[in-house]
C-alpha positions as CSV (number, residue, x, y, z in Angstrom):
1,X,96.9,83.6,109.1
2,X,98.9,81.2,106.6
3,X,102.3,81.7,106.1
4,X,105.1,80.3,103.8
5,X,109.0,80.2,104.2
6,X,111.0,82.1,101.7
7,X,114.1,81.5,100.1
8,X,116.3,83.2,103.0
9,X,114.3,81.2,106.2
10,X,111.6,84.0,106.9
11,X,108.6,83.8,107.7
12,X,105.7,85.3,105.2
13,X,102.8,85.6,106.6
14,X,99.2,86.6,105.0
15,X,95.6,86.2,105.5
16,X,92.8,85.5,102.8
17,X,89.4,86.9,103.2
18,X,86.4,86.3,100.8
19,X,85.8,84.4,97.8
20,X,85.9,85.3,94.4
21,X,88.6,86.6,91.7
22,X,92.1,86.7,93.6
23,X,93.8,90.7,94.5
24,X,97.0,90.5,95.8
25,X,97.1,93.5,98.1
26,X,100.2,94.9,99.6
27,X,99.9,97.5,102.1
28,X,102.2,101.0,103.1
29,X,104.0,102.3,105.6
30,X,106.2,101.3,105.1
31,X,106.2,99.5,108.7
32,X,102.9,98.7,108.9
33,X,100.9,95.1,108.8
34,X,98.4,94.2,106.7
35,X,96.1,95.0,109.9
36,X,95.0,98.3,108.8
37,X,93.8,97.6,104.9
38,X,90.8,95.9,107.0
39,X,88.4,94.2,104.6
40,X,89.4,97.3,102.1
41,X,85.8,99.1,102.7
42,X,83.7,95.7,102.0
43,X,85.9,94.4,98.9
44,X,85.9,90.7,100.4
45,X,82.0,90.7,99.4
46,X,82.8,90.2,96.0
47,X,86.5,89.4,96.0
48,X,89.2,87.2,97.5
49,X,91.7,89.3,99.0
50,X,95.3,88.1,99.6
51,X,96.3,89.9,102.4
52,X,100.4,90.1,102.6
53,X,102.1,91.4,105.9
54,X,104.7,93.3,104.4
55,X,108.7,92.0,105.9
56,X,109.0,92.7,109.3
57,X,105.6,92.9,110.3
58,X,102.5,91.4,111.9
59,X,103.1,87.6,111.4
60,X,105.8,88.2,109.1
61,X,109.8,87.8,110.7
62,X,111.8,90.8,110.5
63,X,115.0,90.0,108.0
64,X,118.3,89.8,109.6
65,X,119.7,92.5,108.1
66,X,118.1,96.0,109.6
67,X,118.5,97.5,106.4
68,X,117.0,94.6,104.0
69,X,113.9,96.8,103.1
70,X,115.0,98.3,100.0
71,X,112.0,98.5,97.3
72,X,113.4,95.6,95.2
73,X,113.4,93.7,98.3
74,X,109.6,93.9,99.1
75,X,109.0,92.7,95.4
76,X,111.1,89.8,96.0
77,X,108.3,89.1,98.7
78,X,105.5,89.4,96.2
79,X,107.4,87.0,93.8
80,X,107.8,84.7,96.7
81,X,104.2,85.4,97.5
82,X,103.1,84.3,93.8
83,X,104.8,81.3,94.1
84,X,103.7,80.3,97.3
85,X,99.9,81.0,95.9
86,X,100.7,78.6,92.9
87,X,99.5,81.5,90.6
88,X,100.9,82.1,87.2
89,X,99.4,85.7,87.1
90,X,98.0,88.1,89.9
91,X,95.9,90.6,90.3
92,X,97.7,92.9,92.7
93,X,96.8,95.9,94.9
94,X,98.9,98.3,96.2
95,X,98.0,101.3,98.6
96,X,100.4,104.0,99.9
97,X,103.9,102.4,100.1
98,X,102.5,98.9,99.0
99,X,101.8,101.2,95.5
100,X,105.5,101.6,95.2
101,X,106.4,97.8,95.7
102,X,103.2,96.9,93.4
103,X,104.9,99.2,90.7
104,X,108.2,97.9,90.8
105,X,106.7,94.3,90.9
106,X,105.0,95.0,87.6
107,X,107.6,96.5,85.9
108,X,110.2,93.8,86.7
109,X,108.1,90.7,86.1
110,X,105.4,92.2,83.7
111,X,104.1,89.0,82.4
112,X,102.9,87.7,85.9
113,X,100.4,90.7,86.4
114,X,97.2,90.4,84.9
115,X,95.9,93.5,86.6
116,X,97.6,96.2,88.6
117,X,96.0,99.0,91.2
118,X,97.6,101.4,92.8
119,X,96.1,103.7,95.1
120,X,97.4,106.8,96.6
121,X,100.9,106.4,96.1
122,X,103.5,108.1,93.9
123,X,106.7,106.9,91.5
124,X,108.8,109.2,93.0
125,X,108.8,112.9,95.5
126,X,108.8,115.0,93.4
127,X,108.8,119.2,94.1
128,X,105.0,119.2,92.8
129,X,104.0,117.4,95.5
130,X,105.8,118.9,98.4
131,X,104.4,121.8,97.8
132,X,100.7,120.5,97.2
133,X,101.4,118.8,100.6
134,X,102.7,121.8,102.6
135,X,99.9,123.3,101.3
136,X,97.4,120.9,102.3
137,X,99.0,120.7,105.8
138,X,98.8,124.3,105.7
139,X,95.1,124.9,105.1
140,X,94.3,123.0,108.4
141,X,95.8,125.2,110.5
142,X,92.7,126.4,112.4
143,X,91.9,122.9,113.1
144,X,92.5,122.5,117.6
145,X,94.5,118.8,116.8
146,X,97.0,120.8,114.0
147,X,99.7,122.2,116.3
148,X,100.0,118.5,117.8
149,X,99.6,116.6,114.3
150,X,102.0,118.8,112.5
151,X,104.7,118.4,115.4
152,X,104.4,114.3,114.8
153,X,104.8,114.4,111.2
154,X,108.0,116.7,111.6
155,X,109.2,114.4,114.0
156,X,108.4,111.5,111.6
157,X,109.7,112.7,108.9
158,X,113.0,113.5,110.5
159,X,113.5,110.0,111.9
160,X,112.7,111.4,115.4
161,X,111.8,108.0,116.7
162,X,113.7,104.9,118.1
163,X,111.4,102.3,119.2
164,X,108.9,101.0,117.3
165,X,106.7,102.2,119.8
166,X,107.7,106.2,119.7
167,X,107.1,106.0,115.4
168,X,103.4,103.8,116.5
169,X,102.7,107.2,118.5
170,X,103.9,109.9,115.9
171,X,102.4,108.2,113.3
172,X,99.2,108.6,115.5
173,X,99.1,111.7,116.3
174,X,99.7,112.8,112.6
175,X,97.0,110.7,111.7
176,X,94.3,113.9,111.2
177,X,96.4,115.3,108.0
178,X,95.3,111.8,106.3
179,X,92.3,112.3,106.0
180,X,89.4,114.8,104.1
181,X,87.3,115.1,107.6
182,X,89.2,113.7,110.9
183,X,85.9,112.6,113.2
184,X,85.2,110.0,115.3
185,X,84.7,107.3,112.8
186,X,88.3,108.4,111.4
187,X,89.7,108.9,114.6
188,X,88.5,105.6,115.5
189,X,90.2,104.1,112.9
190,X,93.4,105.7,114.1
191,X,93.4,104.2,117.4
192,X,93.0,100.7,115.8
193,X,96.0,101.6,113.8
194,X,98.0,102.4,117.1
195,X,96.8,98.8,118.1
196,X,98.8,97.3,115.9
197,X,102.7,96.8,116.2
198,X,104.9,98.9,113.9
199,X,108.3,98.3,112.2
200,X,110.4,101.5,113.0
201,X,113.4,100.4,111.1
202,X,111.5,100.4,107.6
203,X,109.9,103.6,108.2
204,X,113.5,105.0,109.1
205,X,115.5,103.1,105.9
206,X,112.4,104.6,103.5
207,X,112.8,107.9,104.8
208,X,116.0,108.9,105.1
209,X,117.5,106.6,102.2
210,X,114.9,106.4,99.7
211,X,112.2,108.7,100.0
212,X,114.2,111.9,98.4
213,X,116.0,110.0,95.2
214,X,113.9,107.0,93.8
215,X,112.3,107.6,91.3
216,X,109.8,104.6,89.5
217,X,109.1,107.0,86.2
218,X,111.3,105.2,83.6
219,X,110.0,101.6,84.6
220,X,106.7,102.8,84.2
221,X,106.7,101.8,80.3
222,X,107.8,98.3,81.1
223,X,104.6,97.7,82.6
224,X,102.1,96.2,80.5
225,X,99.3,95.3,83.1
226,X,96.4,97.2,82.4
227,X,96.2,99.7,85.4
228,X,93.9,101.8,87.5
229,X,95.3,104.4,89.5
230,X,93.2,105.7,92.4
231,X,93.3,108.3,95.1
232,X,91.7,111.1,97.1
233,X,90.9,114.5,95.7
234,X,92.5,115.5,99.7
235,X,94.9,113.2,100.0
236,X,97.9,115.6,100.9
237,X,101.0,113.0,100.6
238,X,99.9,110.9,97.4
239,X,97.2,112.6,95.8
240,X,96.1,114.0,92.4
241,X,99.9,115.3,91.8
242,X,101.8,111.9,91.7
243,X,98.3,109.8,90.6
244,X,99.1,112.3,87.2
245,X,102.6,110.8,87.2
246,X,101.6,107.6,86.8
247,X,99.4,108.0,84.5
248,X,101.4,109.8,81.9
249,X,103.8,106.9,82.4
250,X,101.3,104.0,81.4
251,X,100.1,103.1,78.4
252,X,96.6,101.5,79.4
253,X,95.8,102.8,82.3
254,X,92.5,104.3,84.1
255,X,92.2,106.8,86.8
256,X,89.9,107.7,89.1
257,X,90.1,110.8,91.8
258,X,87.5,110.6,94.4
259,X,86.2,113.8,95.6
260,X,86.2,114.9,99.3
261,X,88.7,112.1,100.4
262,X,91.9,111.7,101.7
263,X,94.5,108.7,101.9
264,X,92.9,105.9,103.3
265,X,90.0,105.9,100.3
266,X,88.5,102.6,101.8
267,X,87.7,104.4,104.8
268,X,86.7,107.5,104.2
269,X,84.7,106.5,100.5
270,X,84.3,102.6,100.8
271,X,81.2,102.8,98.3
272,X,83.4,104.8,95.4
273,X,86.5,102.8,96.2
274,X,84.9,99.3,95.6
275,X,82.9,100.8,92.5
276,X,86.2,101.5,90.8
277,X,88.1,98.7,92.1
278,X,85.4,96.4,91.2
279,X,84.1,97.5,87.8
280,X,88.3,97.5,86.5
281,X,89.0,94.1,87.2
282,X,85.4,93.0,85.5
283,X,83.6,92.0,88.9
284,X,79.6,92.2,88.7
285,X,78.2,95.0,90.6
286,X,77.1,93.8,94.4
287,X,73.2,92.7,94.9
């Protein structure tokens, strides 16, 4: 890991893997270190991936105030990030929660972005989407793990957790509904996700302050970054619904939906998912 100290004393902490053109990536959760984007499905073959530990987690400090994870405050990271890197312009990645960030990032400083990719994330809840993902959740009912996994992401999304540790467990056993297929190789992944430490007081903030009133639509046209926005044809929380959002928003922008797939699209389609990540930002094709 490297780190760098921001303005405020914390400690920033990410990891480079690879060689080649420089992505920025910023992960989701939010609460969740940079741990579980992996090598994003083989990317570092061809790429060198900047791998940011979001505030509060993995080798990153937590900020001294408990509620300091508002979005603009993850895109003060980035910028801090940036500088740190000595880059004029990035390349930046954003999956899930890290989308959002990587959103607002490009809107507010639009001439540092070269190149912007968001996958499976969304500029806002919108009712469209609640009701694609009850009925996602729904139409796994028959599965034996759904009774469990739909308890969890109740409890979740309630704020039914205190300790880092009780949110690491919910967001385990909810872990099925994020994915096209849940089998061993996906429930595999899952336990390597439980592994690794979580931030409950993000999670918390995002949920019950945030989730249910941002809304990234109108900053949308400030971004001039060419774009690609990616996600899973099954992805039930950020799927084709929002991925449409954003991409009425943009004005140069590509979008790809992979087909049988769920959230984590460098898991379940590594292949497709380094295809289209690769052939946007001009990377020849691997040997």
């Amino acid at each position: 890991m490297e780190e760098l100290t921001t303005k405020d004393g914390r400690r920033l902490a990410y990891k480079r893997l690879g060689s080649g053109a420089t992505l920025v990536c910023h992960g989701g959760g939010p609460g969740f270190s940079s741990h579980y984007l992996g090598n994003l499905g083989g990317l570092d073959e061809r790429l060198e991936l900047v791998l940011l530990d979001p505030r509060g987690t993995g080798g990153s400090d937590r900020p001294a105030d408990p509620r300091a994870y508002a979005i603009e405050d993850y895109v003060d990271d980035v910028e801090e990030l940036r500088l740190g890197l000595g880059l004029e312009r990035i390349n930046i990645f954003g999956h899930s929660h890290g989308g959002i960030v990587a959103m607002a990032y490009a809107a507010r400083q639009p001439d540092r972005v070269e190149r912007l990719i968001l996958a499976s994330t969304l500029p806002r809840w919108a009712p469209e989407q609640e009701a694609a993902m009850a009925e996602m959740v729904a139409s796994h009912a028959n599965e034996p793990w759904y009774a469990d996994a739909k308890a969890a992401l109740d409890a979740e999304q309630a704020g039914d957790f205190e300790t880092d540790e009780e949110m690491a467990d919910l967001a385990f056993r909810e872990s099925p509904f994020y994915f096209s297929r849940y089998g061993d190789k996906e429930r595999g992944y899952a336990e390597m996700l439980r592994a690794d430490p979580a931030n409950a007081d993000t999670l918390r903030f995002f949920n019950q302050e945030i989730l249910a009133t941002f809304d990234l639509r109108p900053e949308l046209e400030m971004i001039t970054a060419p774009t690609l926005v990616i996600t899973g044809a099954d992805d039930f929380i950020t799927g084709p619904v929002p991925a449409a959002e954003i991409e009425q928003g943009l004005a140069d922008v590509a979008k790809v939906i992979i087909p049988g797939c769920g959230h984590f699209l460098f898991v379940e389609a590594p292949e497709a998912f380094g295809e289209a990540v690769t052939s946007f930002l001009g990377v020849p094709s691997a040997a």
